[in-house]
N, C-alpha and C positions, 0 to 999 in steps of 0.2 A: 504493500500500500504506500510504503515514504516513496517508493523509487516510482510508484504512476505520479503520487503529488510533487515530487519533484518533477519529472516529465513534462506533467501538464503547467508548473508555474516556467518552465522555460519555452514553451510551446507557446503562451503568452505572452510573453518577454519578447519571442521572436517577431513575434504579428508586429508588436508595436516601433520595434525596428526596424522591420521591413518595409513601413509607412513612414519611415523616417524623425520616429522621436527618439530619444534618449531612454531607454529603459535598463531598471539591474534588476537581479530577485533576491530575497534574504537580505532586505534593508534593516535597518536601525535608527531610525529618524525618532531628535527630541521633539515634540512638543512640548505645551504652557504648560501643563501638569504633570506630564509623566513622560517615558521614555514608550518607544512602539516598535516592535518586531512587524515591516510590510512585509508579502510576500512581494508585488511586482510595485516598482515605483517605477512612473513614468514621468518625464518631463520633455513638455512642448513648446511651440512658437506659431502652432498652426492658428491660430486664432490672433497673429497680431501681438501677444504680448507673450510673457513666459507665462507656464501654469506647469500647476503637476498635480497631478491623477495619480490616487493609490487605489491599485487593486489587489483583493482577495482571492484568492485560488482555491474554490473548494471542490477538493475531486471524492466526493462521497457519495456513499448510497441513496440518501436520505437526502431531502428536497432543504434549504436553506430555512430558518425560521427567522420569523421575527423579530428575537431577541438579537439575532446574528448582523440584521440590517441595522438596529438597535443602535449596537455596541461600531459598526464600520460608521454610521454619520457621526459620532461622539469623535471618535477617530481624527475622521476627514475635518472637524470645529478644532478639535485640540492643533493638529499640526499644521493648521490652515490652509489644506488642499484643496484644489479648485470644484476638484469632484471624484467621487469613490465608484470604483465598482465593483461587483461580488459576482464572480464568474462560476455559475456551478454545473457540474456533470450531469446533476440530480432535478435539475428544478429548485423552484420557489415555490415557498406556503404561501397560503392566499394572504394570510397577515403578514408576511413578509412583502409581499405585491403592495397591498396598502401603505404600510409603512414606510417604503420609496417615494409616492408618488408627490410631486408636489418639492423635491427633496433635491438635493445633488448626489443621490448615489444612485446608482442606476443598476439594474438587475439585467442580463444577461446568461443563458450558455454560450459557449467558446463560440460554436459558427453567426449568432445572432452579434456578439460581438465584435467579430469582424467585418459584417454585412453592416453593420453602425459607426465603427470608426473606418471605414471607408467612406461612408457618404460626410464622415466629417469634412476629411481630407478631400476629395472633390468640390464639397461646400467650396472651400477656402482657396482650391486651384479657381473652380469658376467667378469670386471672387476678384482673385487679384487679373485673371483675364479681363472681367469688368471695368476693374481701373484702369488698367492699360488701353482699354478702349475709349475712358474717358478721354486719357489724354490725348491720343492717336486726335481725336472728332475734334477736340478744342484747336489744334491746329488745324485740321481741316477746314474747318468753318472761318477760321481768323482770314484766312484769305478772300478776298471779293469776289464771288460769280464769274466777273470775266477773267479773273487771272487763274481761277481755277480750270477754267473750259480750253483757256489760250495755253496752260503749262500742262493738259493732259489727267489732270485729277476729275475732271468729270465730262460729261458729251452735251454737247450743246443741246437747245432744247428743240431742235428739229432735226439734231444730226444724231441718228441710232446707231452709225456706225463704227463709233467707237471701242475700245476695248473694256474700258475702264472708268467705273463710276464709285467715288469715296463710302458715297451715302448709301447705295445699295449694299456695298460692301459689311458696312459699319450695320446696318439693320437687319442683313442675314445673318454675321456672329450675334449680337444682341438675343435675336428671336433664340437661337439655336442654343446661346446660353441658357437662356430661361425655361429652355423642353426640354435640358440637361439637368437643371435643376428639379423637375420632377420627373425626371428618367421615363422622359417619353422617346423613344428610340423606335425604328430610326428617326433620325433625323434629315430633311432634304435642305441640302447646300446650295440647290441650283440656283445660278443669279443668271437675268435673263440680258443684262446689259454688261456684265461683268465677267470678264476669262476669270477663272477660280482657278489654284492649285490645289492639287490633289484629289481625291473622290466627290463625284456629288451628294453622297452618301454618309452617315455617319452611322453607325449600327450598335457604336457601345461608348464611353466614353475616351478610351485611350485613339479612336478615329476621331472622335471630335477635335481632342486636344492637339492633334496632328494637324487636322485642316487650319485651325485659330492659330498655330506658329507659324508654319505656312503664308498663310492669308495675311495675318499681319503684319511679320517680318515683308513681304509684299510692299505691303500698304504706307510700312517704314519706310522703305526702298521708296519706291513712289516720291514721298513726301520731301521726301530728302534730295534730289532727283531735281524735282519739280521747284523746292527753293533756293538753291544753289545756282539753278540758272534762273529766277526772278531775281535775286543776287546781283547777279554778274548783268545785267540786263537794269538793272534799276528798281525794276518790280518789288523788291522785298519790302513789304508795306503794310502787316498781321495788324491788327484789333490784337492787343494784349489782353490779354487777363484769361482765368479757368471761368467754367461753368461752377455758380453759387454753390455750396456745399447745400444738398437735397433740393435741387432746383434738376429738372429732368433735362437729360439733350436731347435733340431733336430725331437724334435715330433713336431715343427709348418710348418715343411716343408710333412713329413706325413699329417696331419690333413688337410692341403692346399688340398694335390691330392684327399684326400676321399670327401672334399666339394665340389670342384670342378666337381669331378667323379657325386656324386648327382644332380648339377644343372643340369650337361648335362642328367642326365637323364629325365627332367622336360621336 
């Protein structure tokens, strides 16, 4: 029995490394009142700031109780961890279930735990893809209509036959993030004014995440491209400033109608 609970707290340990946190087993961390033997201590940056997560390993017959949830949120208060979890082989009692809810310690078996700290970690990739799109659109937009049309960033508004439009660009990742965000897959890439790299298709997330480096190293490319010769040309002329912090850009109000447009068609 020690050598499966040993097994299984490294079996843990490994998940959370593999996602790229910092994890060890058989910790010793003080807290305010007492000292604590963790089995898995995690610590992260997925969220923007540092945190650490202690988790429980319990590889037993017998379904976790609620004195067990109990005694790990006392824990997680005493050493002031962001949030606990209690990974068991067994199941949870129903009064264990209650006694979570509401709470920062969260109940899990091992496979729903990894099905959960993967959609963190996607959270927080499609996240920082968002940002990056912020900025990418604020330069776009700083530029004026015709200097956008005349350096190639977008196609005039009777000429279709261009290659290359910012805005369509910028509202199909947008949309595509946000049906990745509720893991609606596939996903369709196709932009009807715009050559795309890579598949029209996205079927999981590591395709998505493909098309969005792609597409907007692209779209870098482009931009860069595009103001080096208004540069040299005299053209370099941008509107300064970002988009207001919770103020929408104008390809999230596009990307809004085309997800929207999708559910209804569900």
């Amino acid at each position: 029995m020690a050598k499966d609970w040993f097994t299984f707290q490294e079996r843990i340990k490994d998940h959370f490394v593999s996602i790229g946190a910092d994890a060890e087993t058989n910790v010793r961390i003080q807290g305010v009142r007492t000292v604590h033997d963790i089995d898995v201590l995690v610590r992260t940056k997925y969220l923007g700031e540092d945190l650490t997560w202690i988790v429980e390993a319990k590889h037993w017959k017998s379904k976790v109780t609620k004195a067990q949830v109990l005694t790990l949120r006392s824990i997680v208060d005493d050493v002031g961890a962001d949030r606990g979890f209690i990974v068991s082989l067994a199941g949870f009692q129903s009064g264990a279930m209650d006694a979570s809810k509401n709470t920062n310690v969260t109940l899990k078996t091992f496979e729903q735990l990894k099905a959960h700290t993967k959609e963190v970690v996607e959270s927080e990739i499609l996240k920082a893809y968002k940002e990056r799109l912020g900025i990418i659109e604020d330069r776009y937009w700083s530029h004026a209509k015709r200097v956008r049309i005349e350096y190639g960033l977008r196609h005039d508004f009777m000429d279709f036959s261009g290659h290359f439009t910012g805005q369509e660009l910028l509202a199909t990742a947008r949309s595509a993030i946000m049906l990745a965000g509720v893991r609606k897959y596939p996903i369709d890439l196709q932009m009807h004014l715009t050559k795309h790299k890579g598949e029209a298709i996205a079927h999981n997330f590591q395709q998505l995440i493909n098309w969005l480096n792609l597409n907007l190293n692209h779209f870098d490319e482009k931009l860069l491209e595009a103001e080096w010769a208004m540069y040299q040309n005299g053209d370099f002329k941008p509107r300064v400033g970002r988009t207001p912090l919770g103020e929408k850009h104008v390809t999230e109000y596009l990307a809004d109608g085309l997800f929207q447009a999708l559910e209804n068609d569900d």
